[in-house]
C-alpha positions in Angstrom: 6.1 26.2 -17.6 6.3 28.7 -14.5 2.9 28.2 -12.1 2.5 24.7 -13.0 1.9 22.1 -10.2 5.2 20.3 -8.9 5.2 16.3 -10.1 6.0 14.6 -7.3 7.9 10.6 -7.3 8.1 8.1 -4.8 10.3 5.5 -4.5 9.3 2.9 -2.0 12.4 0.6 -2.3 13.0 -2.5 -0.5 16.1 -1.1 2.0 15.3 2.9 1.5 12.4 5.5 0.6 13.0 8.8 -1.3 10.5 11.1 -2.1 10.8 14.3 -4.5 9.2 16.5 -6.7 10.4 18.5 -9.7 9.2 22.1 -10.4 10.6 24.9 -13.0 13.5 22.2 -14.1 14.6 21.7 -10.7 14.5 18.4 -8.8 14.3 18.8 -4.6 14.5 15.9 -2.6 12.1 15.8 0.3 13.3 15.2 3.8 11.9 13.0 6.3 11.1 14.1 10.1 14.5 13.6 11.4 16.5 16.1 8.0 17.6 13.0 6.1 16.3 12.4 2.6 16.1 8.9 2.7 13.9 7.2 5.3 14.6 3.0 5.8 11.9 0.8 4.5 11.0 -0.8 8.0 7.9 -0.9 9.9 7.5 -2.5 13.3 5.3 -2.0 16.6 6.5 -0.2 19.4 5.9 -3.0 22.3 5.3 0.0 25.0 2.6 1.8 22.8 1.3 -1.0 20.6 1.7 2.3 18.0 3.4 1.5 14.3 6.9 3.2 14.2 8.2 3.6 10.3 11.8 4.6 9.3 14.8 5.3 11.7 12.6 4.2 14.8 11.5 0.9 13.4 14.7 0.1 12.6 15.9 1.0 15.9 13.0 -1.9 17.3 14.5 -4.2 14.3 18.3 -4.4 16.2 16.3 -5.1 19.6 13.3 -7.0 18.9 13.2 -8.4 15.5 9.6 -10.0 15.7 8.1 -7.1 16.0 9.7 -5.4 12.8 9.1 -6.2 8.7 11.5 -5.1 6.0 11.7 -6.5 2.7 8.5 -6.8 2.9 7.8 -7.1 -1.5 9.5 -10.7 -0.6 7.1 -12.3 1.6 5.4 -14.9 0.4 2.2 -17.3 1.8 4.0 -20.2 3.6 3.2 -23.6 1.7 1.1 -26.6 2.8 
């Protein structure tokens, strides 16, 4: 099995994300940007750059402005008439 391509998983889960991939036997967790190998499932808009932020900064936004953040976002549903 040496020299084959990696497989690679992703979990997009509803509070955390994890991404690895397992080579030669051997499962290695990927990290995110900041060293940790989870990343929270948020996404929200930075007010001062109308950017997106994902992760660790959107949840930051979350705890200060919490209309401009999603989470849990596999729960949403249409709003009925």
């Amino acid at each position: 099995m040496a020299g084959r391509s990696p497989l690679i998983g992703i979990d997009l889960g509803t509070t955390n994300s994890v991404a690895a991939y397992f080579r030669d036997g051997v499962v290695t967790f990927i990290e995110n940007g900041l060293g940790h190998k989870l990343t929270p499932s948020v996404v929200a808009l930075d007010p001062k750059t109308q950017t997106f932020l994902v992760g660790r900064a959107a949840k930051d936004i979350l705890a200060a402005s919490p209309h401009l953040a999603a989470l849990d976002g596999r729960r949403c549903e249409a709003p009925s008439r």
